[in-house]
C-alpha positions in Angstrom: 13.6 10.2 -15.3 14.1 8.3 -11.4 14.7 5.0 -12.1 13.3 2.5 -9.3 14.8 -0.8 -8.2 12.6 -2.9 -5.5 13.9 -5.6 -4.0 11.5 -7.9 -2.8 10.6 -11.6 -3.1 8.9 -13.1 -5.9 5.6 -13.0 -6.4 2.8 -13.5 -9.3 1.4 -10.3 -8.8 4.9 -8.9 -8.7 3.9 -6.5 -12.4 1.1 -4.7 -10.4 3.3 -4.1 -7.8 6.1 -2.0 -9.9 3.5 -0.3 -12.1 1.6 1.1 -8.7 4.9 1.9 -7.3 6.0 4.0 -10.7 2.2 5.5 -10.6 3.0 6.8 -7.4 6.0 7.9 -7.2 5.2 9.9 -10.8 2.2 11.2 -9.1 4.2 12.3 -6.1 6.7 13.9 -8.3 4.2 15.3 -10.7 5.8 13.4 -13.5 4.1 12.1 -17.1 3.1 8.6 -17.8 6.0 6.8 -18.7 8.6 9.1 -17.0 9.7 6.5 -14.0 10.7 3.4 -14.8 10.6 0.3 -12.6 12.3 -3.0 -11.9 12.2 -5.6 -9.5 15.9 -7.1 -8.0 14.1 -11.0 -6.6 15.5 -11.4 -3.0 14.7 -15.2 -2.7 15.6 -15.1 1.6 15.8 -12.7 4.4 17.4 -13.1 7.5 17.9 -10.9 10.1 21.2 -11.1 12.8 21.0 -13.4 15.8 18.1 -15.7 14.2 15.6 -13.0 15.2 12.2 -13.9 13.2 11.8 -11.7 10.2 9.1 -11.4 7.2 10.8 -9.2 4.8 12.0 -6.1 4.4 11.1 -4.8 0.8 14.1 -2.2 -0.2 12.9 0.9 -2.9 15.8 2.5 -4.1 14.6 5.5 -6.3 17.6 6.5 -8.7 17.3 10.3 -10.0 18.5 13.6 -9.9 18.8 16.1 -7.0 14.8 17.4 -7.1 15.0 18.8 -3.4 14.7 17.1 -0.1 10.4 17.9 -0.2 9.9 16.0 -3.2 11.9 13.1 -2.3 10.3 12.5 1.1 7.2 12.9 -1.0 8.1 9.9 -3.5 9.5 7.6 -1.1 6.5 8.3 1.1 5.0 7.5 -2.0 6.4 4.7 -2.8 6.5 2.9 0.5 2.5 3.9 0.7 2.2 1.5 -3.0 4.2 -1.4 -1.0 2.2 -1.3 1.8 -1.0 -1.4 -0.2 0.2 -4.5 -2.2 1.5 -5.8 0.4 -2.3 -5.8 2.1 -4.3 -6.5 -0.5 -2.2 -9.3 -1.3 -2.3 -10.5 2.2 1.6 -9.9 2.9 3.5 -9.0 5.9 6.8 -7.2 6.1 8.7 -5.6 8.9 8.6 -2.5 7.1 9.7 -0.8 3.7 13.4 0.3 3.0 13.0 3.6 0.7 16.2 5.8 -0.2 16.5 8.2 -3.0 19.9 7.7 -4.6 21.2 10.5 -6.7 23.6 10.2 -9.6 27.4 10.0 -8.9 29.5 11.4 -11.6 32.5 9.6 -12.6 35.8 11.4 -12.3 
C-alpha cells in the first residue's frame, strides 16, 4: 500500500488535490480504490539560494515497496501529471514537481 506525502502550500482545494494524486498514482500502479493513501506536509514558504525568484516547488514522495523501476517512473509520472493539473486548473505556478519513490528501510 504506497503511502504518499505532498508537500506543498496550503490551499482550499488542497482535498482534491491528494485524492487526484492517490487516483493516479493507483491507476498508474493498477491498484484498488483505497489502496494508496495520501497526505499533505503544509510548506508555508519557499526560498531558493542566492534570493533567486521562486514559485514553489511541490515535493511527492511515494512511500512503498520495491514494485520495479517501470512502475515507479509510471506513478511519479503519475503523480506529477495530477500536480500539474491542479496546479492549472487552480491557476497555480510552480517551478516544477519534486517526485521520488522512497522504498522501505528495515531496521537492524
Amino acid at each position: 500500500m504506497p503511502v504518499i506525502t505532498i508537500t506543498v502550500g496550503d490551499h482550499p482545494a488542497l482535498t482534491e488535490l491528494l485524492t487526484s494524486v492517490a487516483d493516479s498514482v493507483a491507476r498508474a500502479l493498477e491498484l484498488s480504490d483505497g489502496d494508496v493513501i495520501a497526505t499533505s506536509v503544509p510548506a508555508s514558504t519557499f526560498v531558493a539560494s542566492g534570493g533567486a525568484i521562486l514559485t514553489g516547488w511541490p515535493v511527492v514522495s511515494i512511500h512503498g515497496s520495491d514494485r520495479g523501476e517501470a512502475a515507479s517512473r509510471a506513478a511519479r509520472a503519475a503523480a506529477a501529471g495530477a500536480v500539474a493539473d491542479w496546479a492549472s486548473a487552480h491557476s497555480i505556478e510552480f517551478e516544477g514537481v519534486w517526485t521520488e519513490w522512497v522504498p522501505p528501510h528495515p531496521l537492524p
